[in-house]
C-alpha positions as CSV (number, residue, x, y, z in Angstrom):
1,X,10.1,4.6,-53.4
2,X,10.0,2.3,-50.4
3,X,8.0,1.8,-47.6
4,X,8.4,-0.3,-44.5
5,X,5.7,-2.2,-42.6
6,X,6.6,-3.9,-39.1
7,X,4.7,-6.4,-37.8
8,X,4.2,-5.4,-34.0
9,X,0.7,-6.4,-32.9
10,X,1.1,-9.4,-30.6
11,X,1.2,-9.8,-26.9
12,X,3.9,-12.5,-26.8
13,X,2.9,-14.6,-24.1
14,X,6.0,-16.1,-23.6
15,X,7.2,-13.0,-22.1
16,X,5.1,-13.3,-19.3
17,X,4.3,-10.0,-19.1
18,X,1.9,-7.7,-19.4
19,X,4.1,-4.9,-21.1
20,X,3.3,-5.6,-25.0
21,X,7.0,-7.5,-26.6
22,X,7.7,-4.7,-29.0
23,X,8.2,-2.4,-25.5
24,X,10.4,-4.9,-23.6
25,X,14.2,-2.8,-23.6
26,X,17.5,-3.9,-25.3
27,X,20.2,-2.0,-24.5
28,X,18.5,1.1,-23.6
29,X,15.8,0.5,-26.4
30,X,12.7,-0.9,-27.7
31,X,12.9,-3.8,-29.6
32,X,10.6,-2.0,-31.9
33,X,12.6,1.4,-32.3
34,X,16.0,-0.5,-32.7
35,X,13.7,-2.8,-35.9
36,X,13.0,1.1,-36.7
37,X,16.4,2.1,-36.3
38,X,17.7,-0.7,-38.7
39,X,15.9,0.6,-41.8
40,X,17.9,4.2,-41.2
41,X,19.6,4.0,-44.6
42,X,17.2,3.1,-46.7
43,X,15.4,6.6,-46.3
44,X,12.0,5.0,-46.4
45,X,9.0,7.3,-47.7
46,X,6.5,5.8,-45.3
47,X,7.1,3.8,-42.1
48,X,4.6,2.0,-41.0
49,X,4.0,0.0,-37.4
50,X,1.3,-2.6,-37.2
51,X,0.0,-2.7,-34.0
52,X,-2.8,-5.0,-32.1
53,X,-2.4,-5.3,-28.4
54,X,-2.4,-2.6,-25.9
55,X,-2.0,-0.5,-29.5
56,X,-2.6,2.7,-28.0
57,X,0.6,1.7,-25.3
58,X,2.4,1.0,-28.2
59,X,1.7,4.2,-30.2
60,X,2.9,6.3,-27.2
61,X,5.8,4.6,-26.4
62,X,6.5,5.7,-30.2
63,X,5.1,9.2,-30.1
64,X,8.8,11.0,-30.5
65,X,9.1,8.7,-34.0
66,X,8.2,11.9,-36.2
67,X,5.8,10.4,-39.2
68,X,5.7,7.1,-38.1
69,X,2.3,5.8,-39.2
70,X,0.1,3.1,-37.3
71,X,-2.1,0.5,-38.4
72,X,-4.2,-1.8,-36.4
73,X,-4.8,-5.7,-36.4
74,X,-7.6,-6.3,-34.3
75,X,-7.4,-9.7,-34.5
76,X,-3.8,-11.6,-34.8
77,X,-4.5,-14.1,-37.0
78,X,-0.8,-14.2,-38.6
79,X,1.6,-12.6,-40.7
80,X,-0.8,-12.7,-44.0
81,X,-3.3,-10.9,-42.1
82,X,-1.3,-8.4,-40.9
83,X,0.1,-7.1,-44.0
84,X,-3.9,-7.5,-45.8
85,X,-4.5,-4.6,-43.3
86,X,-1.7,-2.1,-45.2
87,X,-4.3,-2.0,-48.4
88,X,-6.7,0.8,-47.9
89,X,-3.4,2.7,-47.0
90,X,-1.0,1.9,-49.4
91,X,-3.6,2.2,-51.9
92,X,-2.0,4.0,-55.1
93,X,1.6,3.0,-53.8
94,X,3.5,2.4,-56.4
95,X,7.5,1.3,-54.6
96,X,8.4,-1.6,-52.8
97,X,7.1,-2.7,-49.5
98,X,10.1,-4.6,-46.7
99,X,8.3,-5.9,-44.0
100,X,9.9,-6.3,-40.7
101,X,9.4,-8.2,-37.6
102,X,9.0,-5.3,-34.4
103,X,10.7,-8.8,-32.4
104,X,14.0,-9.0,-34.5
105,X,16.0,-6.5,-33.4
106,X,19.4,-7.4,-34.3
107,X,19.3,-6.3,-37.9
108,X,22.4,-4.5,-39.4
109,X,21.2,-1.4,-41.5
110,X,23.8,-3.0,-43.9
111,X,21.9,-5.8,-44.1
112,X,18.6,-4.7,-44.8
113,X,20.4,-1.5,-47.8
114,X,21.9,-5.2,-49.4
115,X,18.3,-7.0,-49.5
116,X,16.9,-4.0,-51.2
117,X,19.6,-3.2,-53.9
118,X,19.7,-7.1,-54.8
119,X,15.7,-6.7,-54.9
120,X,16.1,-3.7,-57.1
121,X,18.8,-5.3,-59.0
122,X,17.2,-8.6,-60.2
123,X,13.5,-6.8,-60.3
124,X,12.1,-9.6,-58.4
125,X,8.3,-9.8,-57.1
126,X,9.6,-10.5,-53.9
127,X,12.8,-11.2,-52.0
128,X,13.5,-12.3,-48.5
129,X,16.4,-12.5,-46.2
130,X,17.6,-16.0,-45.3
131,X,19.8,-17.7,-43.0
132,X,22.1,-21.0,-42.2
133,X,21.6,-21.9,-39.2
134,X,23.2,-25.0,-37.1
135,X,19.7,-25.7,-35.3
136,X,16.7,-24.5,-37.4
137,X,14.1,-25.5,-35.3
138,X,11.3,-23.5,-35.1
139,X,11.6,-21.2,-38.2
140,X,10.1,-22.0,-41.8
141,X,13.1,-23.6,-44.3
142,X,13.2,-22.1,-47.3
143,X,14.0,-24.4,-50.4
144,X,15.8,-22.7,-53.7
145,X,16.9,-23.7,-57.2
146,X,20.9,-22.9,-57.5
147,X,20.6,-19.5,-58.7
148,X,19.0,-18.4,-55.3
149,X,15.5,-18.2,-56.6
150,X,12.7,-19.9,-54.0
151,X,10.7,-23.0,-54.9
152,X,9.0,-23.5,-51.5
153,X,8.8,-22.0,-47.9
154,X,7.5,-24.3,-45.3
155,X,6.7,-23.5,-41.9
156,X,8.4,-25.5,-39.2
157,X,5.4,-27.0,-37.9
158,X,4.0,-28.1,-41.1
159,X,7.4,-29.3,-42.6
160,X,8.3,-33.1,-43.2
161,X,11.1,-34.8,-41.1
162,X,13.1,-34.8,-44.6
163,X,12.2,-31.4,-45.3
164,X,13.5,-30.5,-41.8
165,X,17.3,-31.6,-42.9
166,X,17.1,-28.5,-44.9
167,X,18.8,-25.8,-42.7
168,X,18.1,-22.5,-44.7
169,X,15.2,-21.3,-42.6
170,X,13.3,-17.3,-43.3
171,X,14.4,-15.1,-41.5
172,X,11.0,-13.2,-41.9
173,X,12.5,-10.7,-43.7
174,X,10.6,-9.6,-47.0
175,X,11.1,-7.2,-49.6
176,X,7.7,-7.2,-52.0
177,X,6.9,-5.5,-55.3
178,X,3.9,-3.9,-53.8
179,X,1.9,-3.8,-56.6
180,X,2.4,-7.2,-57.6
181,X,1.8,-8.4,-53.6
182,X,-1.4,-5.9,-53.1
183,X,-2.7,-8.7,-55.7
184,X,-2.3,-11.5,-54.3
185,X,-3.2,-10.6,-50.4
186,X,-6.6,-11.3,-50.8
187,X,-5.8,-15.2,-52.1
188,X,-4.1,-15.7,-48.9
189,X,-6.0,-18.8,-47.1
190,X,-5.7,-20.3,-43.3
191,X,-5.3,-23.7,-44.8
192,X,-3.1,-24.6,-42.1
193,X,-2.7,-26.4,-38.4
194,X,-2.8,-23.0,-37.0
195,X,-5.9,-21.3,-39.4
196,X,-3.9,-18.0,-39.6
197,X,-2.4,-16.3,-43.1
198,X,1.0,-17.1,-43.7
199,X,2.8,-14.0,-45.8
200,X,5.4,-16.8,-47.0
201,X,2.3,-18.2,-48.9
202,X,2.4,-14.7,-51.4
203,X,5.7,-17.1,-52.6
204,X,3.8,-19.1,-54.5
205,X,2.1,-16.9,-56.2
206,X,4.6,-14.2,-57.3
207,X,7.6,-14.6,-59.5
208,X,10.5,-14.1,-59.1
209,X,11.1,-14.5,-55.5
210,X,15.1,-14.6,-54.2
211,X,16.7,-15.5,-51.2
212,X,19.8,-13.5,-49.9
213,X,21.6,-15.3,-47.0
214,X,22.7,-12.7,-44.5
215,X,26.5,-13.3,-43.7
216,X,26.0,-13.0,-40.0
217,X,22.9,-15.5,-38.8
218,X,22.6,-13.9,-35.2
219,X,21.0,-11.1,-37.3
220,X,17.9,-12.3,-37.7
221,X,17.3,-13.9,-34.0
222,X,13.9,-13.0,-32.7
223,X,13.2,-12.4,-29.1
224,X,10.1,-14.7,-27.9
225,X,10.8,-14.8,-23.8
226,X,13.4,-13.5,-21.4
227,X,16.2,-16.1,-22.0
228,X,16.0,-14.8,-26.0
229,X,16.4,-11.4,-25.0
230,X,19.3,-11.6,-22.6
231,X,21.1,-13.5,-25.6
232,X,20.4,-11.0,-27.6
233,X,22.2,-8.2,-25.4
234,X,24.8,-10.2,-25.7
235,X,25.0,-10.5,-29.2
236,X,24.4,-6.7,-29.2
237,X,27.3,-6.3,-26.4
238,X,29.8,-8.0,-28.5
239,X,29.1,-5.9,-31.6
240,X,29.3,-2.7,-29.4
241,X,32.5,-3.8,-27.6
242,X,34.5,-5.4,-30.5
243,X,33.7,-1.8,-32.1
244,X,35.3,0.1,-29.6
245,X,38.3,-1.7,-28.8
246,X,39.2,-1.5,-32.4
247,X,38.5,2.1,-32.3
248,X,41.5,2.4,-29.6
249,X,39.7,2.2,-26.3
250,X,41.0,-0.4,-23.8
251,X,37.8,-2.8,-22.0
252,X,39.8,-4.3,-19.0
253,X,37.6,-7.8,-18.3
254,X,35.4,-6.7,-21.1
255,X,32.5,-9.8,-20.0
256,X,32.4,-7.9,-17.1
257,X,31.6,-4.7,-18.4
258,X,28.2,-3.1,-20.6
259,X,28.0,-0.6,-23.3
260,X,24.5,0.9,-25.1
261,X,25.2,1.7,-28.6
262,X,24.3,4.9,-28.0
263,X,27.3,5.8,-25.7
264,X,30.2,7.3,-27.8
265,X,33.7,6.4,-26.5
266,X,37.5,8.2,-27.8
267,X,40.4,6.4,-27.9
268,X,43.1,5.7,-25.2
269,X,40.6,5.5,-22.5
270,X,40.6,3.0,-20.1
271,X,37.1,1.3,-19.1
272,X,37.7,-0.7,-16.1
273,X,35.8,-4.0,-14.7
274,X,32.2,-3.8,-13.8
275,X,31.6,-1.1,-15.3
276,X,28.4,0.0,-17.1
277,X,27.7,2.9,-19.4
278,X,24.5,3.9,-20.3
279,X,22.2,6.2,-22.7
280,X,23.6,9.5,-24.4
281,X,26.8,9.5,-22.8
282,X,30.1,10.4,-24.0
283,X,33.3,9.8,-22.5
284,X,36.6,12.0,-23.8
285,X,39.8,10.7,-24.7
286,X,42.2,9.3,-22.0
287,X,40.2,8.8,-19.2
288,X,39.8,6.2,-16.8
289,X,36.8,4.5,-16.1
290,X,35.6,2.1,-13.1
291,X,36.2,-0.2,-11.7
292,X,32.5,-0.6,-10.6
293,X,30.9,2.4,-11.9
294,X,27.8,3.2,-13.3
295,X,27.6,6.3,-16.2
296,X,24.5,6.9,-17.9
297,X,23.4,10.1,-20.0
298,X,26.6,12.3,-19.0
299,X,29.1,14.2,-20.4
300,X,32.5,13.0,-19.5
301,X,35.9,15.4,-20.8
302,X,39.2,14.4,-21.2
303,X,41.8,12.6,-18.9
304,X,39.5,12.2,-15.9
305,X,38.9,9.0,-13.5
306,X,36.1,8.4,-12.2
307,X,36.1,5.0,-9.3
308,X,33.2,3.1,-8.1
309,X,30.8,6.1,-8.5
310,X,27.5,6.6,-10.2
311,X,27.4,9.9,-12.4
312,X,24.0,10.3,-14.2
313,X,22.7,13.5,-16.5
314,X,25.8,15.6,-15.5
315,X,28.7,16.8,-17.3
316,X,32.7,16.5,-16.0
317,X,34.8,19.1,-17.7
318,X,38.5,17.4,-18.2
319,X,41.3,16.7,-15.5
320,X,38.6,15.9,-12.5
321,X,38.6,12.6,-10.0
322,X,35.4,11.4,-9.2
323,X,35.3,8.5,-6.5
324,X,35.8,6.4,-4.8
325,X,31.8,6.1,-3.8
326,X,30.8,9.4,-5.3
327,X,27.1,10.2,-6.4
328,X,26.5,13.1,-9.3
329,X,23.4,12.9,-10.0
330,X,20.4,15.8,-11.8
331,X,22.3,18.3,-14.2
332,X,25.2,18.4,-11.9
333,X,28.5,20.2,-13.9
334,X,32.1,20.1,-12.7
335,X,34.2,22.3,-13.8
336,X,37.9,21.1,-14.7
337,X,40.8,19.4,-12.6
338,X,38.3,19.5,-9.5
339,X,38.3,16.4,-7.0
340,X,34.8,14.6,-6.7
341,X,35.8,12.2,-3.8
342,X,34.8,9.5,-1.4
343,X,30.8,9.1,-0.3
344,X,30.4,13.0,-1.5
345,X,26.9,13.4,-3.3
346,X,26.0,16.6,-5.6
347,X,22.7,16.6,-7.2
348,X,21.7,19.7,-9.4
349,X,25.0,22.0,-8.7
350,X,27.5,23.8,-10.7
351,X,30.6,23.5,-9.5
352,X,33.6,25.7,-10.5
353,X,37.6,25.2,-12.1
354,X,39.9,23.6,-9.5
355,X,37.0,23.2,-6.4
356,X,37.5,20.3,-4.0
357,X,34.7,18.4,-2.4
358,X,37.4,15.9,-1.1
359,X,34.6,13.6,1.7
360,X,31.3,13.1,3.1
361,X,29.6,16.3,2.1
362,X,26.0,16.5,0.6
363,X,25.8,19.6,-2.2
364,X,22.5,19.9,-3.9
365,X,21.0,23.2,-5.4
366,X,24.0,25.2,-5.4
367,X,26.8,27.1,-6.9
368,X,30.1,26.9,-6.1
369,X,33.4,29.0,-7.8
370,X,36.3,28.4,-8.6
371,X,39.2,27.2,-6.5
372,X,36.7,26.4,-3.2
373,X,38.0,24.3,-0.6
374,X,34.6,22.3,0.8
375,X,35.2,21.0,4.0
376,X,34.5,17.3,5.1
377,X,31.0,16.9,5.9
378,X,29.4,20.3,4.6
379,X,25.7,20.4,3.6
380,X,23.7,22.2,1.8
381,X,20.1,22.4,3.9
382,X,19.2,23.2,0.3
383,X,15.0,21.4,1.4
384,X,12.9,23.7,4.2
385,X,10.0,20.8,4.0
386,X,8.2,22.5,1.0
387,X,10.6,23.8,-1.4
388,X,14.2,23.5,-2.5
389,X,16.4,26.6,-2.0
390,X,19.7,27.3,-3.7
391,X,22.8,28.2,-2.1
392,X,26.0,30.2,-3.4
393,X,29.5,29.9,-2.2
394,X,31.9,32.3,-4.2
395,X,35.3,31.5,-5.5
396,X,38.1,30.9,-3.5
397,X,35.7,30.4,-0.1
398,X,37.1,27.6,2.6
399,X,34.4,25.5,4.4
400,X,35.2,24.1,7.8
401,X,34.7,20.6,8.7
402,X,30.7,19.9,9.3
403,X,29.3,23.1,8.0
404,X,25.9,23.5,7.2
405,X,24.4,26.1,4.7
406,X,20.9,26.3,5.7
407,X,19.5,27.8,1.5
408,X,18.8,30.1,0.6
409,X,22.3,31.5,1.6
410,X,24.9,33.8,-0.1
411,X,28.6,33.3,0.7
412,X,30.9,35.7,-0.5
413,X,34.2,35.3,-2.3
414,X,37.7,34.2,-0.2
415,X,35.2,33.3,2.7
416,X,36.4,31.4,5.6
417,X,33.6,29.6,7.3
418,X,35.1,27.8,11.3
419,X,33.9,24.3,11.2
420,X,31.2,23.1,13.1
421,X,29.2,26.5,11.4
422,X,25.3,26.5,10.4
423,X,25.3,29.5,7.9
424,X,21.6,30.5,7.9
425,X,22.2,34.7,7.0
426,X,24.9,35.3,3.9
427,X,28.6,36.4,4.0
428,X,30.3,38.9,2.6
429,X,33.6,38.9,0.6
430,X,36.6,38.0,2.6
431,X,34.9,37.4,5.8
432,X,35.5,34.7,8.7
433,X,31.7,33.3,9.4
434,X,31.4,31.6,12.8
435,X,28.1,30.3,13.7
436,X,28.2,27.7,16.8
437,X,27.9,28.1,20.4
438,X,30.6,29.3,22.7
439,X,32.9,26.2,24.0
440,X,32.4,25.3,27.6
441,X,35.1,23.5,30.1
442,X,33.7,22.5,33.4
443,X,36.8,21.0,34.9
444,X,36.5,17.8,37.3
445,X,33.3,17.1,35.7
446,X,33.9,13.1,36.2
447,X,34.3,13.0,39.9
448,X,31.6,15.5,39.9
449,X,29.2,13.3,38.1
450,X,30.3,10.3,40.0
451,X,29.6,11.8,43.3
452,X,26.1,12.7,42.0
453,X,25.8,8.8,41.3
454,X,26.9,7.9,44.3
455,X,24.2,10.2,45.9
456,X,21.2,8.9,44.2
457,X,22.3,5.2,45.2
């Protein structure tokens, strides 16, 4: 059995902020669901988060985390304290406890299934993740005999300048025989320059304890203030993209361009500069994406292009163009090989096979068929000031230039609507619609309004 504890009760001042540093986003996510995330193949029987400031913030930010447990540290008084609190509820727990950091977020789920088995393997009391690092300052150096087994951990602050020469530094990463650490807790001490309860201080008291170097040090880099946390995305950028371009998609300018590990790319498409894909998206094979566009929880089929546009919780069915400067936006869906084009915006619409909204048009709460021609500049009047209204154009319908359906309004199928219209009573099938005054010509109106000019002077 396993369980895993992470440590998420501190403010993290260095943040400057007055979200709680678990919360703070990376790539879409929580630092403290992608430490979650990490431990996704171990199958853990209990997860546990252990939470201090603004806990109940933290606890709903983490509501949709099905049987995630929470424990509270009222007062932060260090990493030994923090795990003490786990004893009333791990009491009669027989497996073994990994403890996490909620501010490392990097961690491979490889990583953390290796520290176990090698934990498992060697039956140690406790074993804990360690790195080599080219600059260790600031982390605890952890000194071992040559078979891997820990003599001493010594935070950075209390360490010796020779002792400081050593460059394997914890990754505050542990994997405990909980029965064996549930014993020990309560020796802890604060005798220390900070008076807090240092978990590395259960090392000397439980044997065996091993270190496992991780292969890939960026793992284990924990996020303190801004500047860690925008190299982190970077870190987590260059995993996603490396991925992808291995898995046959091409990244033109790839610095140029971001990726959440959540989106899910096929091969042969083509994800141009400046371009940024977010949240639950998915983009087919062979399409072309960007430059300059922004795609975030959308559905994108196969061999369509979509050009300095913004499409966001919609879904393109294969063979469309979207852009230049197009806006989909609120559970918009377009319906194959149609043409999305320049400053057109569609928010909450279906629109049908082989329809063309070609230029400056605004559709929102509508329907629109197959094989419809949209007219430059056609709105849907789809607001009356209180409530939104939906409008229906049929298949095959042909909107003049400037129309305006004032919703809600019915137009038929193979409609033909003059431009300049304002629809506000619906169409039947087949019908020409005309709504707009009469033309007038007054000939010779400029000498006539000169002469009235001339007059008043």
């Amino acid at each position: 059995m396993v369980a895993v504890a992470i440590l998420a009760a501190g403010r993290g001042t260095r943040m400057k902020s007055n979200l709680p540093k678990v919360l703070h986003s990376l790539g879409g996510r929580s630092l403290l669901e992608r430490t979650l995330d990490s431990c996704r193949l171990l199958n853990p029987q209990r997860r546990i988060a252990i939470v201090g400031y603004q806990a109940e913030r933290v606890k709903e930010a983490l509501q949709h985390q099905q049987g995630l447990e929470f424990v509270e540290q009222t007062e932060q008084l260090g990493t030994g304290h923090a795990v003490q609190q786990l004893l009333p509820h791990l009491e009669g727990f027989t497996g073994d406890l990994l403890v996490l950091n909620g501010d490392v977020p990097l961690l491979r789920p490889e990583t953390l299934q290796r520290l176990l088995q090698i934990h498992k393997t060697h039956q140690n009391a406790a074993t804990l993740l360690t790195a080599h690092l080219p600059n260790p300052k600031g982390y605890g150096r952890v000194f071992c005999d040559g078979n891997n087994i820990v003599t001493q951990i010594v935070e950075d602050r209390d360490c010796t300048a020779a002792q400081k020469q050593n460059h394997r530094i914890n990754g505050g990463i542990y994997c405990f025989n909980w029965q064996k650490l549930a014993e020990i807790l309560p020796k802890l001490s604060a005798n220390n320059k900070q008076q807090e309860y240092y978990l590395t201080e259960a090392i000397a008291y439980l044997q065996p304890v091993m270190a496992v170097d991780v292969e890939d040090y960026l793992e284990i880099s924990g996020i303190n203030d801004r500047k860690q946390l925008a190299e982190a995305y970077q870190i987590l950028q260059t995993r996603i993209k490396d991925y992808w371009m291995a898995a046959g998609v091409t990244l033109i300018d790839p610095e140029s361009i971001t990726i959440d590990d959540t989106v899910i790319l096929h091969p042969d498409t083509i994800v141009e500069p400046q371009t940024h894909l977010r949240g639950n998206t998915e983009i087919g094979s062979g399409c072309r994406i960007g430059p300059g566009s922004l795609i975030e929880n959308s559905q994108i089929g196969e061999n369509v292009t979509v050009m300095y546009s913004v499409v966001s919780n919609s879904h393109v069915e294969a063979g469309c163009r979207i852009g230049p400067y197009a806006h989909l936006r609120g559970e918009v869906r377009i319906g194959e090989s149609c043409r999305i084009g320049n400053f057109v915006e569609i928010k909450k619409a279906t629109i049908g096979n082989k329809t063309n909204v070609a230029h400056l048009s605004y559709i929102g709460d509508a329907t629109i068929g197959d094989r419809v021609n949209v007219g430059a500049g056609t709105i849907t009047a789809n607001y009356d000031g209180v409530k939104k209204h939906h409008t229906h154009i049929g298949s095959g319908t042909k909107t003049g230039a400037n129309s305006v359906f004032v919703a809600p309004v019915t137009i038929g199928e193979d409609v033909t609507v003059a431009a300049g219209s304002v629809i506000t009573k619906n169409v039947p099938n087949e019908a020409l619609a005309i709504a707009r005054e009469n033309q007038k010509i007054i000939e010779g109106w400029h000498k006539i309004k000169t002469d009235m000019g001339n007059r008043k002077a």
